[in-house]
Kinemage of the C-alpha trace (Angstrom):
@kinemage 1
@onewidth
@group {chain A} dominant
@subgroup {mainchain}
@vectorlist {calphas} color= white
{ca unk a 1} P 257.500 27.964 168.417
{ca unk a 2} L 261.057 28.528 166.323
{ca unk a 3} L 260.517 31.108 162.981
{ca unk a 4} L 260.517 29.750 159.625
{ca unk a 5} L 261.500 32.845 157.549
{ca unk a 6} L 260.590 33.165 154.166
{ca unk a 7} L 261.340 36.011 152.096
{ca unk a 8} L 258.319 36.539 149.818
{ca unk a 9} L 257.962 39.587 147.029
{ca unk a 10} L 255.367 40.654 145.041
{ca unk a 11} L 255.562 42.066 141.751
{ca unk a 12} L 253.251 44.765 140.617
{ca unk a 13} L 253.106 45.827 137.467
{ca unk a 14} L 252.184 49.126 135.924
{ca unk a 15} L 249.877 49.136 133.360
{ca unk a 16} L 250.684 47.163 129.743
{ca unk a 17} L 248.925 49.065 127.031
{ca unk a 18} L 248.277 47.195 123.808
{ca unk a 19} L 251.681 48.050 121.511
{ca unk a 20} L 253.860 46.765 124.264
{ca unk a 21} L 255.310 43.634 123.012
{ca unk a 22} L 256.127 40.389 125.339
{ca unk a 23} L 259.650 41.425 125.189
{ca unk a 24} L 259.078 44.883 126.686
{ca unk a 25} L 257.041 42.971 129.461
{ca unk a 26} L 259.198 40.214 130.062
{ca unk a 27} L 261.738 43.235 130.541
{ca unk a 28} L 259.849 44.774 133.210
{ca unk a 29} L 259.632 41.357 134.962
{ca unk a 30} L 263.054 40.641 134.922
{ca unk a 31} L 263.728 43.661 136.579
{ca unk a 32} L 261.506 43.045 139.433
{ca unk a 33} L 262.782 40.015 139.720
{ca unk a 34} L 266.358 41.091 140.317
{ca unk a 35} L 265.446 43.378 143.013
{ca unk a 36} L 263.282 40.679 144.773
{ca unk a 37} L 266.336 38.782 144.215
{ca unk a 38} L 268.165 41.778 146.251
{ca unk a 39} L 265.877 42.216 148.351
{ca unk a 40} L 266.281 38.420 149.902
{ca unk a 41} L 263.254 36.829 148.219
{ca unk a 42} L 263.234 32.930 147.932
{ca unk a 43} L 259.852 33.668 145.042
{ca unk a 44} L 258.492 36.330 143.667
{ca unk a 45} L 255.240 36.505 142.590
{ca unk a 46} L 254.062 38.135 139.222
{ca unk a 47} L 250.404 39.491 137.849
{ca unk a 48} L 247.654 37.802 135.758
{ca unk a 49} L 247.912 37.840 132.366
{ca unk a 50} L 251.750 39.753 132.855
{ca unk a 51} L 253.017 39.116 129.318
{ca unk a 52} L 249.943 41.058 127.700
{ca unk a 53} L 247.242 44.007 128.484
{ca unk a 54} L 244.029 42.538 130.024
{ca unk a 55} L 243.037 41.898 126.355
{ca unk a 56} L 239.212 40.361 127.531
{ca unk a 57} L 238.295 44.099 127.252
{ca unk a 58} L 238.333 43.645 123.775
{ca unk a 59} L 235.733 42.482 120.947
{ca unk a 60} L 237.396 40.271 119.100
{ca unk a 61} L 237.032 36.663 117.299
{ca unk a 62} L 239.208 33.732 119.476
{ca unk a 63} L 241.362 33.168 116.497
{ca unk a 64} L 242.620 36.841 116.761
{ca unk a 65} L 243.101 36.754 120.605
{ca unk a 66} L 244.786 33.718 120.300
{ca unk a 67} L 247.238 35.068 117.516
{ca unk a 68} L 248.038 38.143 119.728
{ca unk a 69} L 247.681 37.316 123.459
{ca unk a 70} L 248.236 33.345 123.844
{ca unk a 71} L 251.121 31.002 124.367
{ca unk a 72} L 251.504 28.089 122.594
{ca unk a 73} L 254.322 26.662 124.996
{ca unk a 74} L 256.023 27.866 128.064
{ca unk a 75} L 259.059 28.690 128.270
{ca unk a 76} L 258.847 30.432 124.556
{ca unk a 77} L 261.473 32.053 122.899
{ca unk a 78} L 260.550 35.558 124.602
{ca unk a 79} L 259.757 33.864 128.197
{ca unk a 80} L 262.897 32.018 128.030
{ca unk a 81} L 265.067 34.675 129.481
{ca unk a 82} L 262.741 34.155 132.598
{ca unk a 83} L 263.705 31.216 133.315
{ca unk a 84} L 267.323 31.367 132.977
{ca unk a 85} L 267.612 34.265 134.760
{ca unk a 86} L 265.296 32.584 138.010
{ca unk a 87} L 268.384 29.767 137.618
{ca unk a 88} L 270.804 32.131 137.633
{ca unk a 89} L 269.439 33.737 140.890
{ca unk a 90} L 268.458 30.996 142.566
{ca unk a 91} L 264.448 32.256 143.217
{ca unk a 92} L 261.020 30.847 141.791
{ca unk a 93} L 258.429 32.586 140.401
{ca unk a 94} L 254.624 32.654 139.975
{ca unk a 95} L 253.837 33.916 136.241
{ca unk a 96} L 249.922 34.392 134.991
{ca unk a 97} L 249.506 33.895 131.165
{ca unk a 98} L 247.010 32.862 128.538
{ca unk a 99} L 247.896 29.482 127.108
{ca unk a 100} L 246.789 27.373 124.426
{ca unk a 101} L 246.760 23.709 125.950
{ca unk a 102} L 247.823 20.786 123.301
{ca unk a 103} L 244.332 20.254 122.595
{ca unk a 104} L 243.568 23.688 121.479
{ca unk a 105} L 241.437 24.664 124.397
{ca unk a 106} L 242.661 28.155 125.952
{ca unk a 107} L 243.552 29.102 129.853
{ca unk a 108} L 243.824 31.787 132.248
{ca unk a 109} L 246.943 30.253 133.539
{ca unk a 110} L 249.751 30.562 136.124
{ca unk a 111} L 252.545 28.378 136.485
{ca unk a 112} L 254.563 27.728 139.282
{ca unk a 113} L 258.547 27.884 139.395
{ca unk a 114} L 261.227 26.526 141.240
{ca unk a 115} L 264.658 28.240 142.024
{ca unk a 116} L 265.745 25.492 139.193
{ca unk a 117} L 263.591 26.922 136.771
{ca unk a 118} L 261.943 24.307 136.663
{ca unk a 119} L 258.000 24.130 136.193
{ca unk a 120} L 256.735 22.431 139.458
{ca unk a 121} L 252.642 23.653 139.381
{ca unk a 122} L 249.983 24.339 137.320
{ca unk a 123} L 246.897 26.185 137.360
{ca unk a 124} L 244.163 27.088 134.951
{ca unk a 125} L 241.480 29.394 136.355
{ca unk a 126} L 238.299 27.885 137.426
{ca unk a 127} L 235.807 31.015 138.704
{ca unk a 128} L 235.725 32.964 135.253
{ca unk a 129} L 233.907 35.740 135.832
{ca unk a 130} L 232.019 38.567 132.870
{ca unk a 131} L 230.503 37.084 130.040
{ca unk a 132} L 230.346 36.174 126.507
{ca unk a 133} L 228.314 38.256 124.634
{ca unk a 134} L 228.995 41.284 122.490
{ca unk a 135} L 228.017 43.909 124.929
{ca unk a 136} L 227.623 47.352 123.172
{ca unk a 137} L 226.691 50.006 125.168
{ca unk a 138} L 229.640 48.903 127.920
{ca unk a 139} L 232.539 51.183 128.377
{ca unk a 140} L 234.545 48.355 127.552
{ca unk a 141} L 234.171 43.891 127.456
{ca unk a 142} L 234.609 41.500 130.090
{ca unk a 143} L 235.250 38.444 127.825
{ca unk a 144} L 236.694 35.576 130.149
{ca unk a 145} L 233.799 33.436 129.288
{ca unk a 146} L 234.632 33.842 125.750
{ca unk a 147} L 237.876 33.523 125.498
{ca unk a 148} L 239.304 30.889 128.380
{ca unk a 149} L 237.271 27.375 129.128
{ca unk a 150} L 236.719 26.587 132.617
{ca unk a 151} L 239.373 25.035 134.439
{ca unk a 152} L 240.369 21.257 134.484
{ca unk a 153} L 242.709 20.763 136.986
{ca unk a 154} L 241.892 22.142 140.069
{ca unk a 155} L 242.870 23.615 143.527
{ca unk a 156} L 246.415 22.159 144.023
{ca unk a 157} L 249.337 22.032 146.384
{ca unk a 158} L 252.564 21.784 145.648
{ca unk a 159} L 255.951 21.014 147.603
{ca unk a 160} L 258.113 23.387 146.564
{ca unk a 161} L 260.879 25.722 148.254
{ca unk a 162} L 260.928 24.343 151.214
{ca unk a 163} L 256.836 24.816 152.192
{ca unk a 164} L 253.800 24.563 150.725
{ca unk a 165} L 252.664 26.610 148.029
{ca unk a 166} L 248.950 26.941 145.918
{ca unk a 167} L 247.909 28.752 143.316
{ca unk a 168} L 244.659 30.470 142.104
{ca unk a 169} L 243.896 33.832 140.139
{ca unk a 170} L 241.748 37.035 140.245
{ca unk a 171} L 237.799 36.210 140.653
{ca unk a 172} L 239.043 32.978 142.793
{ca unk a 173} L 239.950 35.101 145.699
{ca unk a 174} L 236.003 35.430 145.876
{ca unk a 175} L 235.001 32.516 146.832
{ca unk a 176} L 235.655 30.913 149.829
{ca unk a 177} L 236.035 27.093 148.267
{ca unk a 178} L 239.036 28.178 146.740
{ca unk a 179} L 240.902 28.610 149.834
{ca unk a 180} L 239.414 26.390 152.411
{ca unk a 181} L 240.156 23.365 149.218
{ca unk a 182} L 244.165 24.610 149.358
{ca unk a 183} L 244.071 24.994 153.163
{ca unk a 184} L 243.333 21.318 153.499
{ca unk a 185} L 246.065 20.087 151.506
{ca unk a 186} L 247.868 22.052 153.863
{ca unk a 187} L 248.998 25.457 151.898
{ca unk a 188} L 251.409 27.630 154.073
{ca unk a 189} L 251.471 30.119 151.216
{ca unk a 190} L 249.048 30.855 148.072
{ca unk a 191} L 249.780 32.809 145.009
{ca unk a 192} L 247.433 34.697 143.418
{ca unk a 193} L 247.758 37.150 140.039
{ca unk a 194} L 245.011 39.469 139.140
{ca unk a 195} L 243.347 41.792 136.698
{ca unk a 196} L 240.585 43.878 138.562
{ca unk a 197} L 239.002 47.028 136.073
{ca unk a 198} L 237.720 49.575 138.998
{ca unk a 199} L 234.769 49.979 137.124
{ca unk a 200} L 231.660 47.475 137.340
{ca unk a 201} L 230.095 47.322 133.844
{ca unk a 202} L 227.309 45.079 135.219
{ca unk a 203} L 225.939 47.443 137.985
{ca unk a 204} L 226.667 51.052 139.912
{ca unk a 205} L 228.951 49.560 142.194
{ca unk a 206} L 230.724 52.424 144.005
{ca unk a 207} L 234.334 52.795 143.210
{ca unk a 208} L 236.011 52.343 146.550
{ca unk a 209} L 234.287 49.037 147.404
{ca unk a 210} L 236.458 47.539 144.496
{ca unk a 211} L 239.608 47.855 146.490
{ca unk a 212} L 237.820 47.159 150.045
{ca unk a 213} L 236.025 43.806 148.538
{ca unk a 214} L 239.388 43.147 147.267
{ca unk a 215} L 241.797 43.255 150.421
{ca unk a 216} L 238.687 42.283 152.305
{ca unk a 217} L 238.626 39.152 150.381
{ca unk a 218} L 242.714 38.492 151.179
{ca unk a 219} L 242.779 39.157 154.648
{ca unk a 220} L 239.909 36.823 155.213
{ca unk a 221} L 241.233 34.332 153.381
{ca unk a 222} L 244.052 34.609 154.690
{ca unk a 223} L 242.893 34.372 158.288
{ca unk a 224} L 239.977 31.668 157.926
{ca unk a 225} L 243.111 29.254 156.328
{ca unk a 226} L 246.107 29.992 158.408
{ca unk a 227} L 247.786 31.007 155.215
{ca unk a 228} L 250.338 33.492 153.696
{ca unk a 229} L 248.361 35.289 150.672
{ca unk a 230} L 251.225 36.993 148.241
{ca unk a 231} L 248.663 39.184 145.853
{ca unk a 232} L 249.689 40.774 142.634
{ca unk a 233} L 247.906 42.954 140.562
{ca unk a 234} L 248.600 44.562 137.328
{ca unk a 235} L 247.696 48.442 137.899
{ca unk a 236} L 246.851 52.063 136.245
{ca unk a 237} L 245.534 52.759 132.803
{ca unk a 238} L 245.645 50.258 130.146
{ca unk a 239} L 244.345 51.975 126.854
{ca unk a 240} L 241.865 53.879 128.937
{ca unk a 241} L 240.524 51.649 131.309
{ca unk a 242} L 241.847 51.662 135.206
{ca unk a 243} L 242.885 48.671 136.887
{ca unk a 244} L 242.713 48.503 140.841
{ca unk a 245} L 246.500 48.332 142.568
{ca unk a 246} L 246.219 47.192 146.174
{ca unk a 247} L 249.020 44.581 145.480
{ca unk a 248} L 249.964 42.898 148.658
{ca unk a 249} L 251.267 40.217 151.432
{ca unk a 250} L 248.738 39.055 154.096
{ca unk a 251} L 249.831 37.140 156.821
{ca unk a 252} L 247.926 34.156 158.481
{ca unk a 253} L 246.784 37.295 161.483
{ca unk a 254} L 244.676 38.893 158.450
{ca unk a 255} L 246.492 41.378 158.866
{ca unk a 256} L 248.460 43.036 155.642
{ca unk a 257} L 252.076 43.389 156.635
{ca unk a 258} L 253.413 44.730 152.829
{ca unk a 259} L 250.911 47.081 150.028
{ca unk a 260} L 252.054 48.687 146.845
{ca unk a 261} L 252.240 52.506 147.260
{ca unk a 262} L 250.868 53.363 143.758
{ca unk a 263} L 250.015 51.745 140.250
{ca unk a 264} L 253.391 51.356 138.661
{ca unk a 265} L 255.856 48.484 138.365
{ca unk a 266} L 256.702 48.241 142.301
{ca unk a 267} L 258.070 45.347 144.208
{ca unk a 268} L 257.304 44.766 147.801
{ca unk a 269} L 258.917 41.916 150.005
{ca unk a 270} L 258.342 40.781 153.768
{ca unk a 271} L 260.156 37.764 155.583
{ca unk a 272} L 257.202 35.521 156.174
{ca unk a 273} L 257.034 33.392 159.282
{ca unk a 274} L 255.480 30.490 157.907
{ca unk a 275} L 255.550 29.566 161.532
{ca unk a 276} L 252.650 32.188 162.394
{ca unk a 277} L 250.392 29.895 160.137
{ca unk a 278} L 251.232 26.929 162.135
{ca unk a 279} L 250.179 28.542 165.624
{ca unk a 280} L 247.158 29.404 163.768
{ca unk a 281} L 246.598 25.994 162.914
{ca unk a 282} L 247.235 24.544 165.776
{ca unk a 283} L 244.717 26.796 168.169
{ca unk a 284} L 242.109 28.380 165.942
{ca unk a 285} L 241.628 26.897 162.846
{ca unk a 286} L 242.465 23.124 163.669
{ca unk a 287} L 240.562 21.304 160.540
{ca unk a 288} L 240.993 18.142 162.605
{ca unk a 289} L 239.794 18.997 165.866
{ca unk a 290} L 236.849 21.224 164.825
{ca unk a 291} L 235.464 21.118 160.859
{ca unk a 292} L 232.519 18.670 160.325
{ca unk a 293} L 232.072 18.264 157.302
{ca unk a 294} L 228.938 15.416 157.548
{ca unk a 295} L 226.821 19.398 157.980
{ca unk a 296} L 228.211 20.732 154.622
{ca unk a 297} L 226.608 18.521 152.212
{ca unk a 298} L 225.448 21.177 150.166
{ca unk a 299} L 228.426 22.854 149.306
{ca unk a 300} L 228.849 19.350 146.685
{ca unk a 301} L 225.150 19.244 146.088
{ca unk a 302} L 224.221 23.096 145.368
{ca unk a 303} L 225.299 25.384 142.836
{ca unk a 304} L 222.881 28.149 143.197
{ca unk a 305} L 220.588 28.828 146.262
{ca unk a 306} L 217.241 26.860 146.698
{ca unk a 307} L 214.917 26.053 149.421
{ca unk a 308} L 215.718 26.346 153.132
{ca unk a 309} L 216.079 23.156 154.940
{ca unk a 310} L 214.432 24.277 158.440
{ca unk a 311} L 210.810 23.362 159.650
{ca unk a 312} L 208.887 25.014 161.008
{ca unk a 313} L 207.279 24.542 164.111
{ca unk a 314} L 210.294 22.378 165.577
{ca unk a 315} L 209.580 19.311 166.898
């Protein structure tokens, strides 16, 4: 089977502590973005949440998050520069934001961008995990319930730089819907931005299964859908609380072919053989041949665990 390259980067970012404004960040970007450009990538792929620190660590009422940490329209007047700069290079971009929709409900957003600059995809994140409560006696808030409303427009697909490209963020890489849903539309490549704290505030989860879960969770993915996973994390300290690195490009093997060395702004880059997906496809993971879905009924009908279905003695 003949290669389909496809240069792919991935943009880490260090860590954004809370005086950093959107210009200093949208700095950072741009810089990464010219040596993806240099580098031979066709997109690059930023963080969650890259114009801002991970502010759901914070108490706060949603009218002051939404006066610091939320855009009212994309491309803004500090964003802009993005864009223009993407035309000028001829490369698209992922970007993760938080955005105020034109009805006033908020989003843990990315957006999806064309080597026009042009916005092609949407997506507003669906699996928000933490919670909404004031919690205390917790080093620090996980507020995503509080601040973003669930997701409205789903797992999409979009036709874009020559392949196939979807989108989710964070918590998604979790759950195995997310994927198989953009696998069967046909995704060669998925973009994903996250925000992962290394410490659990729910339970004693040991530190080092934070990053395991995490790659664990990509290379599976990755593997189970035929797909390309380009991962990018935001990294290091923010205003005392760590964020997991790990930022990195899976291929359709499982395998992890590019990871971020450390937990500063660093931009890694492979030339993806979307191919390699396709021979996948094709001999393992033919949806066609082999899924049936008339046994997965409830995947639609349950949304937490209930009885088992087998009896017992069998007939």
């Amino acid at each position: 089977m003949s290669k389909r390259p496809f240069g792919l980067a991935v943009a880490q970012m260090g860590p954004v502590q809370p005086e950093e404004t959107r210009r200093q960040a949208v700095a950072r970007l741009l810089a990464m973005m010219r040596e993806a450009h240099g580098r031979g990538a066709r997109m690059v792929v930023f963080p969650e949440l890259a114009l801002t620190t991970f502010f759901p660590r914070y108490w706060m009422t949603e009218e002051e998050a939404m006066a610091r940490y939320f855009e009212k329209e994309m491309p803004g007047p500090e964003t802009r520069v993005l864009f223009d700069t993407a035309r000028e290079l001829g490369i698209g971009f992922y970007l993760g934001y938080a955005e105020i929709a034109s009805d006033g409900r908020r989003f843990n957003t990315s957006i999806l961008v064309d080597a026009n600059a042009r916005i092609v995809g949407r997506y507003r994140k669906i699996h928000l995990p933490g919670h909404s409560d004031h919690k205390p006696e917790a080093p620090f808030q996980h507020l995503e319930k509080k601040f973003f409303d669930v997701g409205n427009d789903g797992f999409n697909v979009w036709e874009t730089l020559g392949t196939r490209i979807g989108m989710c963020l964070c918590n998604d890489r979790r759950w195995t819907e997310t994927w198989r849903v953009l696998a069967l539309q046909g995704a060669e490549i998925v973009a994903l931005g996250y925000n992962t704290p290394s410490l659990n505030i729910h339970w004693n989860e040991p530190v080092h299964l934070r990053m395991f879960h995490h790659l664990l969770s990509l290379q599976a993915a990755a593997y189970q859908n035929a797909v390309w996973v380009a991962a990018a994390g935001k990294a290091g300290i923010e205003d005392g609380s760590h964020l997991i690195a790990g930022s990195a490009i899976v291929a359709p093997t499982g395998e992890i072919v590019a990871q971020a060395q450390g937990e500063e702004d660093e931009v890694i880059f492979c030339q993806a053989d979307l191919a390699l997906g396709d021979t996948f496809k094709q001999h393992i993971f033919n949806f066609a041949a082999h899924r049936r879905p008339e046994h997965y009924g409830l995947i639609l009908e349950r949304v937490g665990a209930g009885p088992a279905l087998g009896k017992t003695p069998l007939p």
